[in-house]
C-alpha positions in Angstrom: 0.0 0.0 0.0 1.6 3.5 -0.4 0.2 6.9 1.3 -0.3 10.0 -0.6 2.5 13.0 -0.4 0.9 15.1 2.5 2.5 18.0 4.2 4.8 17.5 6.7 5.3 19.5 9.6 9.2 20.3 9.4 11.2 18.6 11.6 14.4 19.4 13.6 17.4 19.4 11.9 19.7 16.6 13.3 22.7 17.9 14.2 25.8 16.0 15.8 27.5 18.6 17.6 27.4 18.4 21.3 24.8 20.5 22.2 22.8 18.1 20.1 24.0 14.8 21.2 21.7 11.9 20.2 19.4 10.7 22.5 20.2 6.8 21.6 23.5 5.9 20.0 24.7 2.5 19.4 28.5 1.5 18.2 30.4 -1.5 16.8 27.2 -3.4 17.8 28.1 -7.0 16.7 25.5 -10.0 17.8 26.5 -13.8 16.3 24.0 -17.0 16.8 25.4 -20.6 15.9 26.2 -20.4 12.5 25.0 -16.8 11.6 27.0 -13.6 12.3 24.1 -11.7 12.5 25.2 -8.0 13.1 28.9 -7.2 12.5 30.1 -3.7 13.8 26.5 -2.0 13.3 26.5 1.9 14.3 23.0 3.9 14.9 21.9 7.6 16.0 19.1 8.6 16.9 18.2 12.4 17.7 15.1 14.2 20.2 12.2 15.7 17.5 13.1 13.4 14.4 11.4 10.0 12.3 14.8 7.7 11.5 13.9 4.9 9.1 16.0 1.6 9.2 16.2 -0.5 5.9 17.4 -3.5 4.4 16.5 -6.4 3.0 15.5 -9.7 4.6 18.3 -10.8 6.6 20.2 -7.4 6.8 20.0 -7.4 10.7 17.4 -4.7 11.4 15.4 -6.9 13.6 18.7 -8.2 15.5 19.4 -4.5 16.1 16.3 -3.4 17.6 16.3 -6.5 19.9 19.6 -5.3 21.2 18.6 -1.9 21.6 15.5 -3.1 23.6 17.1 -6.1 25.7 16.0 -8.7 23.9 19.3 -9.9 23.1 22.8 -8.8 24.6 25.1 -7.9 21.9 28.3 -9.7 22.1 31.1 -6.3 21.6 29.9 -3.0 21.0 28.0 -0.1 23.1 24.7 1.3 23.3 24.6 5.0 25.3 21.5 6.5 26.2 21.8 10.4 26.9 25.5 10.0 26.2 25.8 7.2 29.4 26.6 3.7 28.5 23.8 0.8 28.8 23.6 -2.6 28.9 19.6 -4.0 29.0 19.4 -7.5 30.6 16.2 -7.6 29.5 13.5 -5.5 27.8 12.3 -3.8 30.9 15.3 -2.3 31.8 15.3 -1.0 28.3 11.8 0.4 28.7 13.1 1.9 32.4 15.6 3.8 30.4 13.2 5.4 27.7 12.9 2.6 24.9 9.3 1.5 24.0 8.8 -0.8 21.1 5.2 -1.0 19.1 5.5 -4.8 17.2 3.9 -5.4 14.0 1.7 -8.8 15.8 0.4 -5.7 18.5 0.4 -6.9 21.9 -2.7 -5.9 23.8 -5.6 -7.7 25.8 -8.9 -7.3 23.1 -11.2 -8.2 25.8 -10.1 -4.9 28.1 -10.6 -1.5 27.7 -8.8 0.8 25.7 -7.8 2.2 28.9 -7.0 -0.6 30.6 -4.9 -1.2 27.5 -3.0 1.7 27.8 -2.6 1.6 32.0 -2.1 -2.1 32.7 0.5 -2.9 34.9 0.5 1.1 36.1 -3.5 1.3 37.0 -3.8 3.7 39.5 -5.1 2.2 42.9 -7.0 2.8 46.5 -7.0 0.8 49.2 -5.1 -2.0 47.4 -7.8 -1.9 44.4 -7.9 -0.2 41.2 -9.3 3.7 41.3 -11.5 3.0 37.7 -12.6 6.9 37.8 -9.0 7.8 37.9 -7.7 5.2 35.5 -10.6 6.1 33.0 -9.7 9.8 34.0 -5.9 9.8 33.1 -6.1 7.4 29.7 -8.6 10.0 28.8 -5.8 12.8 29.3 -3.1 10.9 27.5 -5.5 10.8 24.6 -6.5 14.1 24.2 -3.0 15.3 24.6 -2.2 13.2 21.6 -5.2 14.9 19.8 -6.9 11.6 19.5 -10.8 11.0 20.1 -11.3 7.7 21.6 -14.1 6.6 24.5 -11.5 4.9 26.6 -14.0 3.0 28.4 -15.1 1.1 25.6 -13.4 -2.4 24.8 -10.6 -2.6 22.6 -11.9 -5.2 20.3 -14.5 -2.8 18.7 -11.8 -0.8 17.5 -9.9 -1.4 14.0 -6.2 -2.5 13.5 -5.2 0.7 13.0 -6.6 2.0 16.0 -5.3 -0.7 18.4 -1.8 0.3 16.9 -2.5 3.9 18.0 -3.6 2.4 21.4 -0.3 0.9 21.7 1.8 4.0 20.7 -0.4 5.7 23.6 1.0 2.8 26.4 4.6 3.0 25.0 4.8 6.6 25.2 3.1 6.9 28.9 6.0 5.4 30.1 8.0 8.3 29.4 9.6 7.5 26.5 12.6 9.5 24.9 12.6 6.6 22.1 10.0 4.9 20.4 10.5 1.7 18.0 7.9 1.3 15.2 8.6 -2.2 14.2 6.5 -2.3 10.8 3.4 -1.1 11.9 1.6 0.1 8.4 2.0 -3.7 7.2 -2.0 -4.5 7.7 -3.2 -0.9 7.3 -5.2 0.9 4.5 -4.7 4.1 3.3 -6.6 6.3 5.3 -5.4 4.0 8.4 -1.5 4.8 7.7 -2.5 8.1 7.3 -3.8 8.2 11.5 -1.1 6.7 12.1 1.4 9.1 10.4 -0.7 12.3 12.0 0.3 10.7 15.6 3.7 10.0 14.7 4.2 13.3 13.8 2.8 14.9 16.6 5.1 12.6 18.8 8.2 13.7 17.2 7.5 17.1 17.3 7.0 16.7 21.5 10.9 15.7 21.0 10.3 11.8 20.8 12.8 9.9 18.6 11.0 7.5 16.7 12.4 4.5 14.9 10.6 3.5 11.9 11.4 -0.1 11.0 9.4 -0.9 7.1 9.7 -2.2 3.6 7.8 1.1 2.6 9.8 3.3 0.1 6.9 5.6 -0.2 6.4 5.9 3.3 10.1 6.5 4.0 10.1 9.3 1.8 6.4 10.8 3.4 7.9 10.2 7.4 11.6 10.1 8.0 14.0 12.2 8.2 16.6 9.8 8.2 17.4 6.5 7.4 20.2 3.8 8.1 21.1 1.3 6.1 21.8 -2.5 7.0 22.9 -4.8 4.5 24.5 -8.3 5.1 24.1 -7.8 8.9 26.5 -4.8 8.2 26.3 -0.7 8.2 25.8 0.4 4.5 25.4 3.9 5.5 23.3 6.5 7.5 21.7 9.3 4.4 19.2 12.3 4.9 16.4 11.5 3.0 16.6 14.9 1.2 19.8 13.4 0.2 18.2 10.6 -1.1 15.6 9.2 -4.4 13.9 6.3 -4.0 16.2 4.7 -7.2 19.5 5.4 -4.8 17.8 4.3 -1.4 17.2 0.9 -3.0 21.0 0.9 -4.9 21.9 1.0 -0.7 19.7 -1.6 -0.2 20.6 -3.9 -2.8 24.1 -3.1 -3.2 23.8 -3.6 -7.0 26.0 -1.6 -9.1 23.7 1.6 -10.1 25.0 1.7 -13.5 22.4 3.7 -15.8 19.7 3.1 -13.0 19.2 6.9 -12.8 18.8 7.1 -16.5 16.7 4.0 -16.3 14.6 5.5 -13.6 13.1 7.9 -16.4 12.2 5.3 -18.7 8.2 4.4 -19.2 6.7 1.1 -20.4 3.8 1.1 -22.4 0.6 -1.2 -22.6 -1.2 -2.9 -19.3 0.8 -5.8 -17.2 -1.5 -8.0 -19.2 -0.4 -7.0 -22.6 3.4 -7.2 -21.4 5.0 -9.7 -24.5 4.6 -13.7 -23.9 5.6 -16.3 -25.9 3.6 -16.7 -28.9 1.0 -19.7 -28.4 -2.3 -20.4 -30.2 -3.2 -21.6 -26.9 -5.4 -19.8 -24.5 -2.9 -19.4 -21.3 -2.9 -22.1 -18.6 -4.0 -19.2 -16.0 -5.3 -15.4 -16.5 -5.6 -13.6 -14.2 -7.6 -10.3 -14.3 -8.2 -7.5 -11.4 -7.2 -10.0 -8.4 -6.9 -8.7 -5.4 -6.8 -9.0 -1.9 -7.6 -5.7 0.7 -4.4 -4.8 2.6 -2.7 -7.8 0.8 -2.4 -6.7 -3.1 -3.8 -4.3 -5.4 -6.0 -5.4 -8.8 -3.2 -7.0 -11.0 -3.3 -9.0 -14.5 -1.5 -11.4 -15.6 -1.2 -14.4 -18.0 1.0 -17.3 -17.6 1.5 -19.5 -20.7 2.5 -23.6 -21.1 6.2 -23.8 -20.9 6.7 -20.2 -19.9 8.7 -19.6 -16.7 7.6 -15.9 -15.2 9.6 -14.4 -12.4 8.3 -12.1 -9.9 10.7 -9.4 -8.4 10.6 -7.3 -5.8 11.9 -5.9 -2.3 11.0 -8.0 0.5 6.9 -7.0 1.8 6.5 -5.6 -1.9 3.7 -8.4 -2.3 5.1 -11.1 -3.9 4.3 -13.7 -2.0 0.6 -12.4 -1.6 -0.1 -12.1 -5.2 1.0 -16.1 -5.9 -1.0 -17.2 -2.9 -4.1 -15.9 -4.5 -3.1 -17.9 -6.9 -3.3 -21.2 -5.2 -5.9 -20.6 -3.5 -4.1 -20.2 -0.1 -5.7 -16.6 0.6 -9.5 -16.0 -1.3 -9.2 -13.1 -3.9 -11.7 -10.1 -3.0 -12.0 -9.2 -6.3 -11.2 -10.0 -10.1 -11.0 -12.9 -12.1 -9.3 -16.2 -12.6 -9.0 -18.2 -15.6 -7.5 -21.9 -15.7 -7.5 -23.1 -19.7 -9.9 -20.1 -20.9 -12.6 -21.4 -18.2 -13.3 -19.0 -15.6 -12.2 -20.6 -12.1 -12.8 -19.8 -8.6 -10.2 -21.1 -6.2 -11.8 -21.5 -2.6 -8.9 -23.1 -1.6 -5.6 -25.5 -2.1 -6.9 -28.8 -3.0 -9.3 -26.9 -5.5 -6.0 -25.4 -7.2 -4.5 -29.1 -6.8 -7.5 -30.3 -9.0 -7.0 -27.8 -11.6 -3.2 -29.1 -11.4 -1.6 -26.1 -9.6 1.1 -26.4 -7.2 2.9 -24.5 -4.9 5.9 -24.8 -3.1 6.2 -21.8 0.2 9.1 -20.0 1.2 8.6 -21.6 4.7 9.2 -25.0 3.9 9.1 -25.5 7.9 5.9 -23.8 8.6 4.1 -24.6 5.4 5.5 -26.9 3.6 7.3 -30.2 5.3 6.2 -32.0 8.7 9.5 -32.5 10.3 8.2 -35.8 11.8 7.4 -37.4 9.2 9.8 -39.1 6.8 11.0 -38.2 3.2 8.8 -41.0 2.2 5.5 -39.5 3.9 6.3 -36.2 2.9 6.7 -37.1 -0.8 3.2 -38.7 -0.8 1.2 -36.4 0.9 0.0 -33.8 -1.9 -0.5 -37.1 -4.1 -2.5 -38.9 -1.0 -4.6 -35.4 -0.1 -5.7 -35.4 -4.0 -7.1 -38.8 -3.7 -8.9 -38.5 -1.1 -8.3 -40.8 2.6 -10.8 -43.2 1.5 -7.9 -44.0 -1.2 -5.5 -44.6 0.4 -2.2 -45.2 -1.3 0.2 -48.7 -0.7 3.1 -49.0 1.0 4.7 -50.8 -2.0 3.5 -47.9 -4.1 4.2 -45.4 -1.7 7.9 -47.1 -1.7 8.3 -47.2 -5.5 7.4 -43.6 -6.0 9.8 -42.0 -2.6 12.9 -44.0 -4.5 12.0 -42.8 -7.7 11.8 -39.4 -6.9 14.8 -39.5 -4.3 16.7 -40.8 -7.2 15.8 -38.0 -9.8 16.0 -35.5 -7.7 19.3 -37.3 -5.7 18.0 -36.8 -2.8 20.4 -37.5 0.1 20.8 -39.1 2.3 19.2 -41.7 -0.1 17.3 -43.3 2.3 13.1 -42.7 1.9 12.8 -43.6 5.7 15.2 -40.6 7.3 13.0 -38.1 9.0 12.7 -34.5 6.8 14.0 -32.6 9.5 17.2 -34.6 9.9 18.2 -33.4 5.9 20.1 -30.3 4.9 18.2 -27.1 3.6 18.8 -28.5 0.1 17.4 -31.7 0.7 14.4 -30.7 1.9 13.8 -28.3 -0.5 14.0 -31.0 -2.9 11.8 -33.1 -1.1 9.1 -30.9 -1.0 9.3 -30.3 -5.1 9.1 -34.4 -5.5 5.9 -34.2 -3.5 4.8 -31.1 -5.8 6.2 -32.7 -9.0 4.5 -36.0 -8.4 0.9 -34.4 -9.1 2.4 -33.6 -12.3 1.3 -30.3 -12.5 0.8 -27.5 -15.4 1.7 -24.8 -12.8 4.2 -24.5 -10.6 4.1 -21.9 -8.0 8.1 -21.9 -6.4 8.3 -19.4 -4.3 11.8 -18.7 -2.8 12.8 -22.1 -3.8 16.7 -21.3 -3.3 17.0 -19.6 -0.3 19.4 -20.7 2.2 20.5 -23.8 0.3 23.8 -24.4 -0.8 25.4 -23.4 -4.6 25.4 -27.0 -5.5 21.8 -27.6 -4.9 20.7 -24.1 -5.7 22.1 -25.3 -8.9 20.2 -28.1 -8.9 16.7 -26.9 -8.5 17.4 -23.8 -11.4 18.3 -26.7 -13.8 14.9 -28.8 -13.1 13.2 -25.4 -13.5 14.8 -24.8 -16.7 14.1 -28.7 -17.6 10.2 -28.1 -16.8 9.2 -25.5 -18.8 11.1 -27.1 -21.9 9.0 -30.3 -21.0 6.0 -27.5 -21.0 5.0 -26.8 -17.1 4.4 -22.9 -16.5 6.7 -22.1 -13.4 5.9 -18.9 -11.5 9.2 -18.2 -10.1 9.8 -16.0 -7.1 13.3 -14.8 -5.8 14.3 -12.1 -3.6 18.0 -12.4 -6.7 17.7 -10.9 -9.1 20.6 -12.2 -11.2 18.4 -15.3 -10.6 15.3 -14.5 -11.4 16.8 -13.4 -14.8 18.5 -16.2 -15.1 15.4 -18.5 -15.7 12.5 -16.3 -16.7 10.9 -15.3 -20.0 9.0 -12.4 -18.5 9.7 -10.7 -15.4 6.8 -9.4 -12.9 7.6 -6.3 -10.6 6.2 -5.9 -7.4 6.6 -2.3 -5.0 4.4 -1.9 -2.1 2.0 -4.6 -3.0 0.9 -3.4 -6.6 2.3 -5.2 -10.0 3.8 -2.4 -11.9 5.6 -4.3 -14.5 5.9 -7.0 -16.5 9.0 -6.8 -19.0 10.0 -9.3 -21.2 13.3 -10.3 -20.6 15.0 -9.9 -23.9 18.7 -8.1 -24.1 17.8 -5.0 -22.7 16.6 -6.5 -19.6 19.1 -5.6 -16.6 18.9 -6.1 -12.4 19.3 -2.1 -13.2 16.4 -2.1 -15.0 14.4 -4.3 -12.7 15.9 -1.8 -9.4 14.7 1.5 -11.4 10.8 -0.3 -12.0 10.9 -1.1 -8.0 12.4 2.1 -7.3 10.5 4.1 -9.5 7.0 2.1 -9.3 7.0 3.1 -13.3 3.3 1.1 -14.0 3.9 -0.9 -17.5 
């Protein structure tokens, strides 16, 4: 979703001379878990009075960072000052004791309680051991209209919206006297008049002197908020920029770290015709799936698109730009709210997964834990399980067969170890990954929805799957490819898709002229095909 330009009620100028020291200041911060060097030598300011945006992509450290800042998690070298003295937080508590309140994307508040109660629990004011409700109801009803919000404090929170129960939350954080406040994506399940309350509050806050830290995948946001922004790539510091000093094309070059090349020339450039009419290969063939005007409220906007036998399209985008959401719709996962679907020119509506099985549509989720493979079971039950769910448990499938099919598909796809009866969770990243594609690939579908299907697998079986995508589409399955690489994606689509804050706003063929630079300028950009 993106928020309209509105004006902006200039902030103070950061400034890091003494007399404006920052209020929170972090240095060298470096955090490792077993295997992952999470945060290497990570710096952050933040001053009184301003909106500080922290970026990067998935994996960059930023929410690593904000647990150390808030006692979550003790870094292992490095210093965190607040008011220029040194700090160490065991635990969050003595993080919010100090000033730092964090707002959490998932908000944590009690529904069934008041919106005062909300806002007071733990501090509810008392007599004779029990609480005073006139003065509770009496001072959440001060905080709120000191934070020009109109709210009947008594009533519960439930009957309020998302967006409200987020302000709700920035009223408790802030009540405890806090010089810093963490937003931790909290415009991720808003609409646009929501993010727009929102932004109004924040505002107001900064300009009482709060510094607020504004954690999103939100370039249009950024650039309607902040005033600053740092940049975390790899776990380490890219840089800390004024936004004024800043376009959304450079901003993402940070992010990315792809050369920027022509990217500012690129940025400029306009492609004609609707998503829909973006080139595909020529087939006399209605397409295997069309897709017109799907969407999903505070999930995707209205996109088209067509996906062809044999044609393998990649979707691109930063990470929360919507790709995910768009190819869930299309299996079915989440129910479309509006538009169209066509499977083979016949108009289709998918209420859910095993309906998109039927019409031979798979999909593989980037959480192959949560979503995808039951670590109990064995490579041999896992493999059968789409297979076994689209005949039905009254059909059930033989051992023998169930045998004969597990070594097949552990040989083709060399599966190790080779041995159908290891439990999933006992293989490497690769090996499951592969797993969960034989139990896809068994069904033998037209469609194949991958999404993320090389991440955090190793170069030799990253290698692997890219080849059996490549092998697929020759053999004629449409593959809807979606990687957070670009070299990758380009490296195995016809037709690229780009995403930016959940609205499709390309599709380019990917022919000669088609570069990651080009890709980076259409997410940058948001330049609609």
């Amino acid at each position: 979703m993106t928020v309209p330009p509105t004006p902006r009620t200039p902030a103070p100028t950061p400034n890091p001379a003494p007399a404006d020291r920052p209020v929170l200041e972090a240095r060298g911060i470096r955090k490792a878990f077993p295997g992952v060097l999470a945060l290497d030598g990570v710096d952050l300011r933040l001053f009184p009075g301003e909106v500080h945006a922290l970026m990067g992509e998935n994996g960059a450290g930023k929410s690593t960072l904000i647990k150390v800042l808030t006692g979550v998690h003790p870094p292992d070298s490095g210093t965190v000052s607040v008011d220029g003295g040194p700090r160490r937080f065991a635990q969050p508590l003595e993080a919010q004791h100090a000033g730092i309140s964090t707002v959490y994307q998932e908000v944590n508040l009690c529904p069934n309680l008041s919106v005062a109660e909300n806002i007071l629990v733990g501090r509810e004011p008392r007599r004779f051991g029990l609480v005073h409700w006139k003065a509770l109801h009496r001072r959440a009803a001060r905080l709120i209209t000191e934070l020009d919000l109109d709210l009947d404090v008594r009533m519960p929170l439930s009957a309020h919206s998302l967006a409200v129960q987020q302000l709700v939350a920035i009223v408790r954080a802030v009540d405890v006297q806090a010089k810093v406040l963490v937003l931790d994506e909290p415009t991720s399940s808003l609409d646009r008049d929501e993010v727009a309350q929102l932004f109004a509050l924040v505002r107001r806050l900064r300009d009482r002197g709060v510094a607020i830290l504004f954690v999103t995948h939100f370039l249009d946001q950024v650039f309607d908020l902040c005033d600053r922004v740092t940049v975390l790539r790899n776990g380490r510091l890219e840089g800390e920029y004024r936004i004024d000093e800043l376009t959304p094309v450079t901003l993402v070059h940070h992010m990315v770290g792809s050369a920027l090349g022509t990217l500012d020339e690129l940025a400029g450039t306009s492609h004609t015709g609707t998503a829909a009419e973006a080139a595909a290969p020529e087939s006399a063939e209605a397409p295997i799936l069309s897709a017109r005007g799907l969407t999903r409220a505070g999930s995707v906007h209205p996109y088209d698109l067509d996906i062809h036998r044999g044609e393998v399209i990649g979707l691109a985008g930063l990470l929360g730009s919507g790709r995910t959401e768009a190819a869930r719709l299309l299996f079915g996962a989440d129910h479309a709210d509006g538009g169209e679907l066509r499977i083979h020119g016949e108009r289709a509506v998918l209420r859910s997964p095993r309906t998109a099985i039927a019409h031979k549509i798979a999909f593989c989720s980037e959480n192959r834990k949560a979503e995808g493979l039951i670590g109990e079971l064995t490579v041999r039950e896992n493999i059968v399980l789409a297979l076994q769910a689209a005949r039905g448990w009254t059909r059930p499938l033989s051992r023998a067969r169930q045998d004969e099919i597990a070594a097949r598909w552990t040989e083709v796809l060399d599966i190790r170890p080779a041995d159908p009866e290891a439990q999933v969770r006992n293989l490497s990243g690769g090996n499951q990954q592969k797993v969960l594609l034989a139990r896809w690939l068994l069904t033998d579908p037209e469609l194949l929805i991958l999404d993320e299907p090389t991440r955090g697998i190793d170069i030799g079986a990253k290698t692997e799957i890219q080849r059996l995508v490549g092998r697929l589409a020759a053999e004629g399955t449409a593959v809807l490819f979606i990687s957070a690489e670009l070299e990758e994606v380009l490296r195995l689509s016809h037709r690229v898709g780009v995403l930016r804050d959940h609205r499709l706003v390309a599709v380019l063929p990917n022919d000669t002229t088609l570069t990651p630079d080009r890709i980076l300028a259409a997410i940058a950009t948001g330049a609609t095909s």
